[in-house]
Structure formats: C-alpha cells, structure tokens
GUMAR-395518 format. One line per field, with one value per residue (C-alpha): residue number from 1; residue in three letters; y, z, x. Coordinates in nm, 4 decimals, padded with zeros to 6 digits, always signed. Each point is the difference from the previous one (the first is absolute). Layout:
N
vexba <- c(NUM,...)
dogu <- c(ALA,...)
north <- c(Y,...)
up <- c(Z,...)
east <- c(X,...)
This chain:
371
vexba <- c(1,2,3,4,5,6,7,8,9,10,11,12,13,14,15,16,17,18,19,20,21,22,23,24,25,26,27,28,29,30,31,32,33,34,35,36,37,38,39,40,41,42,43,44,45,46,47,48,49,50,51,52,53,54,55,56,57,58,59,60,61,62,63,64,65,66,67,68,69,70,71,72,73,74,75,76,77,78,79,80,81,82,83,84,85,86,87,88,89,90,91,92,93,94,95,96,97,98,99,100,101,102,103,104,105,106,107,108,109,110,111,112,113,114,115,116,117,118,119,120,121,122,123,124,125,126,127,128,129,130,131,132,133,134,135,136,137,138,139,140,141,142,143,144,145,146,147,148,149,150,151,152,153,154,155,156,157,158,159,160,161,162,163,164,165,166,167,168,169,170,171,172,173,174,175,176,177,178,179,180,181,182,183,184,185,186,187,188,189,190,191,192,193,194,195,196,197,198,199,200,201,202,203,204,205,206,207,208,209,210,211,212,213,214,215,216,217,218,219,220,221,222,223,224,225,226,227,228,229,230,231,232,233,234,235,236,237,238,239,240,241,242,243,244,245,246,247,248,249,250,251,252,253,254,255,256,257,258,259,260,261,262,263,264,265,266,267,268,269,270,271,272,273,274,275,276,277,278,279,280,281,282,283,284,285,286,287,288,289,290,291,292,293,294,295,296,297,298,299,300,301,302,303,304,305,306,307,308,309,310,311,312,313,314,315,316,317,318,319,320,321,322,323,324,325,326,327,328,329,330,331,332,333,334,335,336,337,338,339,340,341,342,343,344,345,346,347,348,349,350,351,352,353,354,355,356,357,358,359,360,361,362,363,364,365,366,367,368,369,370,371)
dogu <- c(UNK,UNK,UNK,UNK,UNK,UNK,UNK,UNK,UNK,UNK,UNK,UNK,UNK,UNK,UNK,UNK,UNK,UNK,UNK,UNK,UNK,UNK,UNK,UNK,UNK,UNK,UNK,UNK,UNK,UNK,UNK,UNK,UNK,UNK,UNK,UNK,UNK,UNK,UNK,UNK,UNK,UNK,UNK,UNK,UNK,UNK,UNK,UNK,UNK,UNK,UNK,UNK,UNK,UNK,UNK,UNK,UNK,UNK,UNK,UNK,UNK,UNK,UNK,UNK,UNK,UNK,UNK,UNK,UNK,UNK,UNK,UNK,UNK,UNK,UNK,UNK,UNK,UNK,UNK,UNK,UNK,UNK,UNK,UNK,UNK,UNK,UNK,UNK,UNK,UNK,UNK,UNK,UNK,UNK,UNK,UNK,UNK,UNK,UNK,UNK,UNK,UNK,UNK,UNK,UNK,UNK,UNK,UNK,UNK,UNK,UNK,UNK,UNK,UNK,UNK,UNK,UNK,UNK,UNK,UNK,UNK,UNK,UNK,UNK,UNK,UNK,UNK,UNK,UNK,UNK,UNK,UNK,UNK,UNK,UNK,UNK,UNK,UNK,UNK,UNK,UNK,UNK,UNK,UNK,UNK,UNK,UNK,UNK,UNK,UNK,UNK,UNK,UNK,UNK,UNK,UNK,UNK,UNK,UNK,UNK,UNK,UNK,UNK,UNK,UNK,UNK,UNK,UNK,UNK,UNK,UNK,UNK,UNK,UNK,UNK,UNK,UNK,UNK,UNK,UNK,UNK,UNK,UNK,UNK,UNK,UNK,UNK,UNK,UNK,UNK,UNK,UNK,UNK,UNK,UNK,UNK,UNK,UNK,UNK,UNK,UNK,UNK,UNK,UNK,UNK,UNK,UNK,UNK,UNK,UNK,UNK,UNK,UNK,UNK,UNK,UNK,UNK,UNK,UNK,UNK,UNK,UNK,UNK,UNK,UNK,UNK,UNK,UNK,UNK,UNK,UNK,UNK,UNK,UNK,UNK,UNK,UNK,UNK,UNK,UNK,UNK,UNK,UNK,UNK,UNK,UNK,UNK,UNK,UNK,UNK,UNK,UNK,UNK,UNK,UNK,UNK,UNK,UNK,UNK,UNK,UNK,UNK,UNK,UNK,UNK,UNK,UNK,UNK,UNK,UNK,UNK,UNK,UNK,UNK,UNK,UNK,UNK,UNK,UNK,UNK,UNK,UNK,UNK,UNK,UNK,UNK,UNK,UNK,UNK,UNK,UNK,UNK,UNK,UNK,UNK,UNK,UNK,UNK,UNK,UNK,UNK,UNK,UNK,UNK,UNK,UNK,UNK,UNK,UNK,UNK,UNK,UNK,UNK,UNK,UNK,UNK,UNK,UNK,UNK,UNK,UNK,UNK,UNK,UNK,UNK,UNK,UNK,UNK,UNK,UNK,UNK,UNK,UNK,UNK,UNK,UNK,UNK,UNK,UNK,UNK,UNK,UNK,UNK,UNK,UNK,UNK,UNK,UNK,UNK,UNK,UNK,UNK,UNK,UNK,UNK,UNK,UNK,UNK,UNK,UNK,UNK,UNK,UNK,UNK,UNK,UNK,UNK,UNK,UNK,UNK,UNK)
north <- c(-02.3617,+00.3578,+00.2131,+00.4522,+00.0245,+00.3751,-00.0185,+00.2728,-00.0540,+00.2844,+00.1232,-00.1859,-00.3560,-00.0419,-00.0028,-00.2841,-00.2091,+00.0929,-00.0956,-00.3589,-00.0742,+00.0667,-00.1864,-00.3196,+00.1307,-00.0148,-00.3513,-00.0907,+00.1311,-00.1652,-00.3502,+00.0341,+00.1495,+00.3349,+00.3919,+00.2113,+00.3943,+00.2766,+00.3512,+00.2397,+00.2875,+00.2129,+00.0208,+00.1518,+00.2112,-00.1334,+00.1325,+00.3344,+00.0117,-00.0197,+00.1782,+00.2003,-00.2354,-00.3037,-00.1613,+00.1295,-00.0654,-00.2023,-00.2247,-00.0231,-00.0626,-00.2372,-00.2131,+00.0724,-00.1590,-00.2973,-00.3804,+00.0270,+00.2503,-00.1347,+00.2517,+00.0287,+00.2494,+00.2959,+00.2740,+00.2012,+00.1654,+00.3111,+00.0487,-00.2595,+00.1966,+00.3257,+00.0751,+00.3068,-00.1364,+00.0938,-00.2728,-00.3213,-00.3397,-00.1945,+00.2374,-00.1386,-00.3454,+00.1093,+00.1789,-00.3000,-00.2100,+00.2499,+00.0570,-00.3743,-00.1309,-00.1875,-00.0713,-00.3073,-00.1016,-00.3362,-00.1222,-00.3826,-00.1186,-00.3029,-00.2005,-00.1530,-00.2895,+00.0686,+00.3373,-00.0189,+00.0400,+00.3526,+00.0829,+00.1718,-00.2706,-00.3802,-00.2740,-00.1589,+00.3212,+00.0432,-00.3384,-00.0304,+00.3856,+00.0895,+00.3278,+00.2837,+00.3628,+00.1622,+00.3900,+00.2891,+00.2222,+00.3515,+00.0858,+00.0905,+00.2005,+00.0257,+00.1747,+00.1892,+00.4068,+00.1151,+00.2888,+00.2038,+00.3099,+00.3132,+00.0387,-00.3891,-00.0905,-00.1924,-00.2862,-00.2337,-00.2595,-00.1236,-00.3904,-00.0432,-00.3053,-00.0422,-00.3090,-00.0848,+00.0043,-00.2484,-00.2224,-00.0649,-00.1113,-00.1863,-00.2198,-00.0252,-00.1630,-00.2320,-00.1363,-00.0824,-00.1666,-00.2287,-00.1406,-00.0109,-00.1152,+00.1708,+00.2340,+00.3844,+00.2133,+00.3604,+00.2361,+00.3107,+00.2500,-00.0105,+00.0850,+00.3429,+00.0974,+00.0844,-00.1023,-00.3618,-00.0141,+00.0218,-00.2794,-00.2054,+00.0438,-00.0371,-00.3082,-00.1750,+00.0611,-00.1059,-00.2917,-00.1338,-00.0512,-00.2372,-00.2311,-00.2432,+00.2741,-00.0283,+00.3755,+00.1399,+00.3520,+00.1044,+00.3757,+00.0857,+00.0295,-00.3948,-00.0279,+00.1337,-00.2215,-00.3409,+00.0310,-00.0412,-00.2312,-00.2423,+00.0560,-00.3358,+00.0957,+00.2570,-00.0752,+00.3539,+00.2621,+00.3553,+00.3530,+00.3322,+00.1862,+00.0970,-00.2578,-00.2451,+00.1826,-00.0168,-00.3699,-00.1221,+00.1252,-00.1338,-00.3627,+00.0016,-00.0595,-00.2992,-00.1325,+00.0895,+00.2817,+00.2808,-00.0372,-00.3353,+00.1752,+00.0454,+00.2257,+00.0329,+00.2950,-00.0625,+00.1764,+00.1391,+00.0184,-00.1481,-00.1538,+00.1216,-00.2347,+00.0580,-00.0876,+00.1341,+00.0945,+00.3910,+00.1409,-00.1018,+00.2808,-00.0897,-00.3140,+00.1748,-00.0719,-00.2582,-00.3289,-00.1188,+00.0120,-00.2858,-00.0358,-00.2581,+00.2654,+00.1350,-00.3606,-00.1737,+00.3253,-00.0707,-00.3796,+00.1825,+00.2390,-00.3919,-00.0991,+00.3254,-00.1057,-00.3635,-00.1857,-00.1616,-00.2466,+00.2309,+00.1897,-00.3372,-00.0339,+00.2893,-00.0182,-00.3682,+00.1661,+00.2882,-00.2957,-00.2503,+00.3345,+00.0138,-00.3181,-00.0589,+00.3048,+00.2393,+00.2629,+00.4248,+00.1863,+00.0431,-00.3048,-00.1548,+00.3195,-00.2301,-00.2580,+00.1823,+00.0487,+00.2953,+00.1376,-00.1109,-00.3346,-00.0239,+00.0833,-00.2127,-00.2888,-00.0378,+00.1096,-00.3253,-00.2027,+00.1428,-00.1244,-00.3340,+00.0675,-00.1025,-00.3466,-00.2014,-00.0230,+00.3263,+00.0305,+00.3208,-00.0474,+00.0665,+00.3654,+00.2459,+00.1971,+00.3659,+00.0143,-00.2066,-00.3157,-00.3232,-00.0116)
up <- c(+00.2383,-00.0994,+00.0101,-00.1041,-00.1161,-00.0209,-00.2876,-00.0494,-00.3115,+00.1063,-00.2384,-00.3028,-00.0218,+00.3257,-00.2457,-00.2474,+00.3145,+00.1899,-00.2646,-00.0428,+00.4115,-00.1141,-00.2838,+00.2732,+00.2650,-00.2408,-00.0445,+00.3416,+00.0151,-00.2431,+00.0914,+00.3842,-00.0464,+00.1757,-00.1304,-00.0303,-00.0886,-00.0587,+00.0384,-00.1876,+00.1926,-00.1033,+00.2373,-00.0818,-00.3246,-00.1801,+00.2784,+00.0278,-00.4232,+00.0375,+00.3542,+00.1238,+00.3054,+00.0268,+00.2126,-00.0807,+00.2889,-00.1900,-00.0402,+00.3898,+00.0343,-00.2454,+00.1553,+00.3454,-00.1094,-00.2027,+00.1107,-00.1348,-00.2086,-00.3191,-00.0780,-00.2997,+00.0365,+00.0736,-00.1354,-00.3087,-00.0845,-00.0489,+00.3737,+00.0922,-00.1686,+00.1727,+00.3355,-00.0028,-00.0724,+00.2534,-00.0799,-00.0531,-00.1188,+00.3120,+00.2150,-00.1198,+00.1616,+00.3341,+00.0295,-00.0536,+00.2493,+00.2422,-00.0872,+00.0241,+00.2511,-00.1406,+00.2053,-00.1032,-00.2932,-00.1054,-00.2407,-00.0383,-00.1369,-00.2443,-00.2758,-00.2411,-00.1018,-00.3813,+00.0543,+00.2135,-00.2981,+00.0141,+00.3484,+00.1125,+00.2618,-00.0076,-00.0457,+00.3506,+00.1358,-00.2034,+00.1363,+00.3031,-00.0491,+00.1455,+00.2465,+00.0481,+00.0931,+00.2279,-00.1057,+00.2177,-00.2410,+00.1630,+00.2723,-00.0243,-00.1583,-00.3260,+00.1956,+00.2443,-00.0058,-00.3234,+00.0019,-00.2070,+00.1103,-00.1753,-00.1603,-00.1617,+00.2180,+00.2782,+00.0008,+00.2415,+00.0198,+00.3242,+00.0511,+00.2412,+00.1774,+00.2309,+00.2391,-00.1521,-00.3302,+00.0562,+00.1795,-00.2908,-00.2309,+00.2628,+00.0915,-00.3660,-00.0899,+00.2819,-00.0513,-00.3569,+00.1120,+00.2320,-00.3300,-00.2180,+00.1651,+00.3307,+00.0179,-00.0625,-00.0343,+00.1159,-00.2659,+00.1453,+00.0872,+00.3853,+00.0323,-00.0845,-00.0574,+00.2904,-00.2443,-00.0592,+00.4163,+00.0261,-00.3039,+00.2141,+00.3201,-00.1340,-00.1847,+00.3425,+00.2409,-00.2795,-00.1139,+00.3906,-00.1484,-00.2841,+00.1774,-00.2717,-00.2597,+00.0423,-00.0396,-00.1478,-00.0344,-00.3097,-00.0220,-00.3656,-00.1797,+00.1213,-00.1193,-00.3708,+00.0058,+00.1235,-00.2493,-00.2232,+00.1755,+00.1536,-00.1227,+00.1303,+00.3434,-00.0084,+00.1001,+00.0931,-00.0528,+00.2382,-00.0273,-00.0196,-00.2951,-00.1966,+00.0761,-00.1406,-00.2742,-00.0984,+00.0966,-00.1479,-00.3554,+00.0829,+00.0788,-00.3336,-00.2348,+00.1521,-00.1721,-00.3822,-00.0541,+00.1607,-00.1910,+00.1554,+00.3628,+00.1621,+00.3548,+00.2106,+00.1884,+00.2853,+00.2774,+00.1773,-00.3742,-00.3342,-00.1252,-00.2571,-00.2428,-00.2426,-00.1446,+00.1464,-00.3144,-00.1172,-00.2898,-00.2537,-00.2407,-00.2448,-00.0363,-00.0114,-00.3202,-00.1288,+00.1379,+00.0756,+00.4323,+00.2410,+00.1389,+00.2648,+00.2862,-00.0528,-00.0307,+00.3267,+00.1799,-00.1391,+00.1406,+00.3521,-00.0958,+00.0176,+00.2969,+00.1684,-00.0783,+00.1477,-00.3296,+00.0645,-00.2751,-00.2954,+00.1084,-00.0286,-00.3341,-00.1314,+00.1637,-00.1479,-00.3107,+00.0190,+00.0852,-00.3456,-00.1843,+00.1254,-00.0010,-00.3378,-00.1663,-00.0322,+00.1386,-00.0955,-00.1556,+00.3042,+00.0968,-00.3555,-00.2215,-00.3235,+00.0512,+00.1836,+00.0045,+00.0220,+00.3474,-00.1704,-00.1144,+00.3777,+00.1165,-00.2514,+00.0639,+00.3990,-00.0370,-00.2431,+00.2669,+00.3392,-00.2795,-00.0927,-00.3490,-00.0587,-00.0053,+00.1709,-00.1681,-00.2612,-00.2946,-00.0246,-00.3496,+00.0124,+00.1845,-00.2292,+00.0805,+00.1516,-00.1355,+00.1557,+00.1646,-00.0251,-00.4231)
east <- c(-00.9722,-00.0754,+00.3214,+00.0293,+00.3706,+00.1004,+00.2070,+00.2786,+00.2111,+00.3110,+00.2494,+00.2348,-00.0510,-00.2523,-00.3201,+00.1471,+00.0971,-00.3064,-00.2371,+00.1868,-00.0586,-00.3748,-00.0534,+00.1619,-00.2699,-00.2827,+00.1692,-00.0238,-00.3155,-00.1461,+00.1286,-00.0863,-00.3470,+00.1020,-00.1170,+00.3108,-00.1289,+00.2676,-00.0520,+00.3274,+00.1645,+00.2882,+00.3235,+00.3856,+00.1000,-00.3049,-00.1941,+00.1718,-00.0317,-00.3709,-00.0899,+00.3285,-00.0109,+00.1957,-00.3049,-00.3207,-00.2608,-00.2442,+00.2871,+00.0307,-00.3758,-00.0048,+00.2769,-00.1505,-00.3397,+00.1697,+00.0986,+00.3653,+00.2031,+00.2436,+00.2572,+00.2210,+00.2966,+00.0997,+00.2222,+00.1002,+00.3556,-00.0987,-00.0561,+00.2308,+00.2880,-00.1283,+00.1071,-00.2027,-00.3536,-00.2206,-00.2572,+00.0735,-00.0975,+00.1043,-00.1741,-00.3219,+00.1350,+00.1295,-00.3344,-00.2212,+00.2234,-00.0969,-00.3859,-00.0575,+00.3104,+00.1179,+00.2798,+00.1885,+00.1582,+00.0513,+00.2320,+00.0677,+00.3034,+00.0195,+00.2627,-00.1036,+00.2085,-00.0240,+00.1201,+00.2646,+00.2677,-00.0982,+00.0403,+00.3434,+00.0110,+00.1524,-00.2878,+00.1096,-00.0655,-00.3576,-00.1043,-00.2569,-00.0322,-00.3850,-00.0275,-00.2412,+00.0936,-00.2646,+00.0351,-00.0925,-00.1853,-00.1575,+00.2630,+00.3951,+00.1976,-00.2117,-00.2956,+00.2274,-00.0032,+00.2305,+00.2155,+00.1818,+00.1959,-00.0907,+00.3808,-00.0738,+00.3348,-00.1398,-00.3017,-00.1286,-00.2488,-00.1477,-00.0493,-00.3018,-00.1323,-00.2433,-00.0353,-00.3480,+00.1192,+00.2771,-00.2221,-00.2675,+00.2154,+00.2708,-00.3576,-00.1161,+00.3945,-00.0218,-00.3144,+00.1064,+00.2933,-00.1650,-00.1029,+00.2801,+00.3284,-00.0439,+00.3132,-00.0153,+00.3193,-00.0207,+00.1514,+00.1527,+00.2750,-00.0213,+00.3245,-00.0104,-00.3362,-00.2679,-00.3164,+00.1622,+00.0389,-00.2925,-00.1078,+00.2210,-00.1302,-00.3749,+00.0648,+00.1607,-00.2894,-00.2511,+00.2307,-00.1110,-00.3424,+00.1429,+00.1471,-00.0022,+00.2176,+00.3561,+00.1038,+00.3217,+00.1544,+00.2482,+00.0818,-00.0756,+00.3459,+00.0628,-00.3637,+00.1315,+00.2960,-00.1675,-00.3286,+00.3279,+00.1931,-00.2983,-00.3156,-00.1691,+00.0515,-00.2872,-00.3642,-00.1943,+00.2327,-00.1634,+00.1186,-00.0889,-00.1109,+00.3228,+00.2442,-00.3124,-00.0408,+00.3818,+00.0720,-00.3196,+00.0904,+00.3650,-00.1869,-00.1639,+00.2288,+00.0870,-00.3545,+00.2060,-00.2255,-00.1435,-00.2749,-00.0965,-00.0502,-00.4027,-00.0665,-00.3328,-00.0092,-00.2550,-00.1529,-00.3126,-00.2044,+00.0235,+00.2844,+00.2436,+00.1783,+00.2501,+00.3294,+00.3059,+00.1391,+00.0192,-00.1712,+00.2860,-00.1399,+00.2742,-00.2336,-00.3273,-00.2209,+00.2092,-00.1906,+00.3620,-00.0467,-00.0088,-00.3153,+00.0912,+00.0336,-00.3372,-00.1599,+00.1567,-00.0956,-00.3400,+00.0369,+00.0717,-00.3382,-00.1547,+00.1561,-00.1141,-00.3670,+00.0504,+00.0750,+00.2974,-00.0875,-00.0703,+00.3128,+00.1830,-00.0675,+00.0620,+00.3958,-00.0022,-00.1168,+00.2729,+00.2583,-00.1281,+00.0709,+00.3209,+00.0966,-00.1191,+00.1806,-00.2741,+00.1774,-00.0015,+00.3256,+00.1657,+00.0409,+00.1075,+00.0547,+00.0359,-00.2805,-00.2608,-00.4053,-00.1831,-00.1770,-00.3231,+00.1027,+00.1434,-00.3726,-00.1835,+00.1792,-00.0491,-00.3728,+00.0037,+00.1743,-00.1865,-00.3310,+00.1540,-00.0041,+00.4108,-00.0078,+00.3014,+00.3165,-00.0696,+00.2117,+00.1374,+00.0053,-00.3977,+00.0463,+00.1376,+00.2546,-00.0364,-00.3396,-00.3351,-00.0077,-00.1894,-00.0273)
C-alpha cells in the first residue's frame, strides 16, 4: 500500500512526539511491505512565527491532496496568556477543521491495568472501562458569530446548529456502535438549551434506523458526574462540539495520563490524527514527553487506511511498553525513559527485534534502547 501523510508538527512538544509516531510508521511500513511518504507543513505559533498566519494555504492544499494528516500540538503562552491577540495559534486549527470538514471527533477511552495506581479513580471502577466519544467538530458555539460591545462590558457568542450537521455525525456514531456494544448515549443540555433540542430530536428519528442500538440520553452535568462515578457503563458517548470537547479531556485521565490519549478527526477529506494532549511547552526540547498519544493516534491513522492488523500491533506494542515499565516522566517521574527511548523501543517491537521475556537490565536507562 502506497500512503501521502501530510505531516504537521504544531507548537511545544508536537514535533518530538510527532517524529516518534513516524519512526513506528516507517516500522510498520517496513514490516508490512507498505510506502509511507510525508510531506511537512507549518500550523499554530510556529506557523504564525514563520508566515504571520496561523494556517498558511499551502498547508490546506497540502492536506487537501494527502491520504491522512498526523498532527502534533498546538499552542504557545505567549498568545495563550493574551486576551488581546488578534491572531492566534488555535485559529490555524479551527480553520483547517473547516477547509477539510472535518466534522467529527473521535476520542476513545482506555485503562490500562498497569496504570491504574495513577488514576484519581478506584481500580473496581477502572475495570471493564472501554468507550468512544463521537465529537462534533465544525458547528456550535465555537464557530458561532462573536461579539463584543464597543465599551468591552457586554459579549456574546452564538451556538449554531443546523439539522444537517447533527445528522452526519448522529449516523457516523451509530454505525460505530453497531459494532462495539451497540448502545449510544446522547450528551446534551435539552433542558434549557434550544441547540441540544434539537440534538435530541435528531438523534430519535435517526435512532429508528438503528434498530439494533439501544439509545440513551444524559444531560451533560450527570454526564460529568457519572464518567466519575461509572465509567464502564459507556459505549459511544455523542454530543455537540463543546460539551465533547470538555468531557472528553475530563474522560482522559481516567487512562493515568493525558498523555496516553489518541483522536481521529474524520470527515468529507483526509483524515487528521493526533494526540489530544496540548503543547505542554514547559516540556518542549527536553526529550522528556509521552509519546503514546501521538503513536495510538497513529494506530487509528492505520485503521483509517484498512490495517486493522498493523494498527493492532502497534497498541499491543504501546501496551508491552507499558506493561513492562517503559514508561515517560509523567507517568513514573523517578524511573522514567525518554520520548525517544519510548519511540525506539515500540519501532523494535512492531519489527520483532525485542525478544520475549527482555531484561530490562539490557535497555539503559533514559538513554537508547536495545544495547
């Protein structure tokens, strides 16, 4: 298989964890016979540094004539701390959803077992744990008209939906329900909010066609509180575009680290990939980032092209790392390895060169692998 990957690296640690997810590609690649090019494009401060525009167009074009698009992170403080900036990094992002609609976001939610001492949850309640949250991604409140009154005293901001838009991503959820555990829970606020009456009313007529989906509705604050109090129950979690993006970082930590945490955001075009994690600029530089959430996005980048089995290994790679205690600062601050280590070690395993039952004693700590 021949496969263009636009490949946009973003702000603070998005190239070190980016470059990891394609040294495990050209892993994948190399082991399954397939032809994996990259072409680089600038998005976010970097982008803005270099160009004065947070999305350049020859980035768009590029992504529009690519297969799939890995994405490293976005953000930088010195526009995040001011509210007066006129362009911004994340502008380059909400841009790009829009050029190439990509409409729905979807974050999977997973515990590992040898992590689950650094959850904020209970094990019992980390056990069985396995849901998806289907994002809305170009429509609400975060594209809605923006006002500000000329005095600075008053500001709105419109949330718009549109029948259409609810529907694409309602059928999208459903479909991957039918083949997970076949239920889907509505996310919303129907009770006081005219957008989220309509989600609700969309969702029921189209929940007729998927007959085989047992459908369930949970305004968002109980939504908060039971991603708490009963994970497990979840299976495809659906909801409009900021009450996904808020519970799906909430759901996250429940995983031990943020940094373990892919997305796919798919639509009418290429596919972007990328971690859901931000650009941690404290960390930039310092080789010290978990690159987990970039490579199990790249697994999903797999499964997007139809390779369910090289995305396989690379999550039973990601788990043997895991497992085995090869694991960034974050997750053990004292014992840890470095991104690259993290990187070098599941290429080795996606290529079979760690042979069963590795002593750790033969991988040197926080500097290369496989001595």
């Amino acid at each position: 298989m021949k496969k263009k990957i636009a490949v946009i690296n973003g702000d603070g640690i998005g190239p070190e964890v980016t470059k990891q997810s394609i040294k495990v590609l050209d892993a994948i690649a190399a082991q399954f016979n397939h032809e994996f090019t990259y072409e680089h494009c600038l998005m976010g401060a970097d982008a803005i540094d270099k160009t004065g525009n947070p999305l350049p167009d020859e980035t768009v074009e590029i992504c529009l004539n690519s297969d799939a698009i890995l994405f490293g992170a976005i953000g930088h403080p010195k526009y995040d701390n001011d509210p007066t900036a006129k362009v911004r990094p994340e502008q380059g992002l909400l841009k790009l959803r829009k050029s190439l609609q990509l409409y729905a976001n979807i974050r999977p939610i997973t515990t590992y077992t040898a992590l689950q001492h650094l959850s904020p949850l209970k094990a019992k309640q980390l056990e069985d744990v396995d849901f998806v949250i289907f994002r809305e991604l170009t429509g609400g409140i975060y594209f809605g008209k923006k006002e500000l009154s000329e005095d600075g005293n008053t500001a709105s901001d419109n949330c718009l939906y549109t029948k259409p838009e609810i529907e694409r991503v309602t059928h999208l959820a459903f479909q991957y329900a039918q083949n997970r555990k076949k239920k889907l829970t509505l996310v919303d606020k129907a009770n006081v909010l005219e957008t989220s009456r309509l989600w609700r009313k969309v969702v029921q007529e189209i929940a007729a066609q998927y007959s085989d989906v047992t459908v369930d509705y949970m305004f968002v604050d109980n939504a908060a509180m039971q991603i708490i109090l009963n994970p497990k129950q979840f299976d495809v979690v659906l909801t409009e575009n900021m009450f996904g993006d808020i519970i799906s970082d909430e759901a996250s930590v429940l995983s031990g680290s943020l940094g373990l945490a892919p997305s796919a955001s798919i639509g009418t075009g290429a596919a972007l990939f990328e971690p859901i994690h931000g650009s941690y600029p404290q960390a930039a530089g310092k080789d010290i980032a978990n690159p987990l959430g970039s490579i199990l996005s790249a697994a999903m980048l797999l499964d997007n092209f139809g390779l369910a089995k090289e995305a396989n290994l690379v999550r039973e790679a990601v788990n043997w790392t895991l497992a085995n205690g090869f694991v960034t600062k974050d997750i053990d601050p004292i014992n840890f390895y470095f991104t690259s280590t993290i990187g070098d070690l599941i290429s080795e395993y996606v290529s079979g060169k760690i042979p069963d039952g590795v002593n750790k004693g033969n991988i040197e700590l926080r500097k290369s692998t496989i001595i």
